[in-house]
C-alpha positions in Angstrom: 78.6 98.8 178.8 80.9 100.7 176.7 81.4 104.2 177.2 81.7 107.1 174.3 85.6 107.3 174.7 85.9 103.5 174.4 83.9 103.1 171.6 85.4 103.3 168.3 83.3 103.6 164.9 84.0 101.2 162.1 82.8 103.3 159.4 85.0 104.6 157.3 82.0 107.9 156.3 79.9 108.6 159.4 76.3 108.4 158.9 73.9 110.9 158.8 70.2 110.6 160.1 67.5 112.1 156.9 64.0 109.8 157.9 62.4 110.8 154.8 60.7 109.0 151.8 62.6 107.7 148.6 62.3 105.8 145.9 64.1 103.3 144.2 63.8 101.2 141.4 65.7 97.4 141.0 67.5 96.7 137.7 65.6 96.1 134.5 62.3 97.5 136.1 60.3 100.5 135.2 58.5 100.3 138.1 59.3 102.9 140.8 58.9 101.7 144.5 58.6 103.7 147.8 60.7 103.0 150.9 61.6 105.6 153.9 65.2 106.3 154.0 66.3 106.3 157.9 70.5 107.4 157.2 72.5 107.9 154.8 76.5 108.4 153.9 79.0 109.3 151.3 79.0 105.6 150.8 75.5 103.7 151.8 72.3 104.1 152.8 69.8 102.1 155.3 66.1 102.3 154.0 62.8 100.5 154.8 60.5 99.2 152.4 57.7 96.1 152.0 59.7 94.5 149.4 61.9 91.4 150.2 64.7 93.1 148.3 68.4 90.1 148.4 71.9 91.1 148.7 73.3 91.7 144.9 70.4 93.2 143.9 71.2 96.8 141.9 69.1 99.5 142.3 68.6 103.1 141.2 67.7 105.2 144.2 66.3 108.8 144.4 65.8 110.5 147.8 64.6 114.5 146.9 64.5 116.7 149.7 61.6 118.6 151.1 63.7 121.4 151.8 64.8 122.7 148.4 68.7 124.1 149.6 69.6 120.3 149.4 70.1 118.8 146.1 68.1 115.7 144.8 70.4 112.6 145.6 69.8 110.1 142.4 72.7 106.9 142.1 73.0 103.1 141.6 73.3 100.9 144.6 73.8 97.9 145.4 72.0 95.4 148.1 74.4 94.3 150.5 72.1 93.3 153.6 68.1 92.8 154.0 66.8 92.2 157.6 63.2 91.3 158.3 61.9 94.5 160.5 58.4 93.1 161.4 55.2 94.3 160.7 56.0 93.3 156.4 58.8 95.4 156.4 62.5 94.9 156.0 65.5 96.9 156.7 67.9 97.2 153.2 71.2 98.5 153.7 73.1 99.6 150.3 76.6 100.6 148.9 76.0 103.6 146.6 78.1 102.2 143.3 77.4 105.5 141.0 76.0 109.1 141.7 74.1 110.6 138.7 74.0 113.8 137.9 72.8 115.8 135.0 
């Protein structure tokens, strides 16, 4: 077992833990689906959700905070890993491509 000091993270952004609803919409769909965003960084984002989303997939997400001192996050992503989670959900990690503001 490795210990903290031994350990060094790969990431080039840490990740921050938010476990709150988003939603997200793939390409050339009007049709916006729910997932539950478990961390997010400058970069990416891991989410749940019931669909069987594959890598190369674009997306347009939107997480918008309960608290309202934190901006609305909306941008374009892109699939880069799915991972069956049980119980008809999968885990969907994403590279944030675009952020879109107003």
């Amino acid at each position: 077992m490795l210990n903290s000091r031994e350990y060094s993270e790969k990431r080039n952004f840490g990740r921050m833990t938010v476990e709150c609803s988003m939603g997200y919409k793939v390409a050339g769909s009007d049709e916006m689906r729910e997932g539950q965003a478990l961390d997010l960084s400058s970069t990416g984002m891991l989410f749940t959700c019931t669909d069987e989303l594959e890598s190369g997939m674009q997306l347009k997400i939107n997480i918008t905070p309960g608290n309202s001192l934190i901006p609305p996050l909306d941008a374009m992503a892109e699939v880069m890993r799915v991972a069956h989670a049980g119980e008809g959900q999968y885990e969907v990690g994403i590279k944030i491509t675009e952020f879109l503001g107003e």
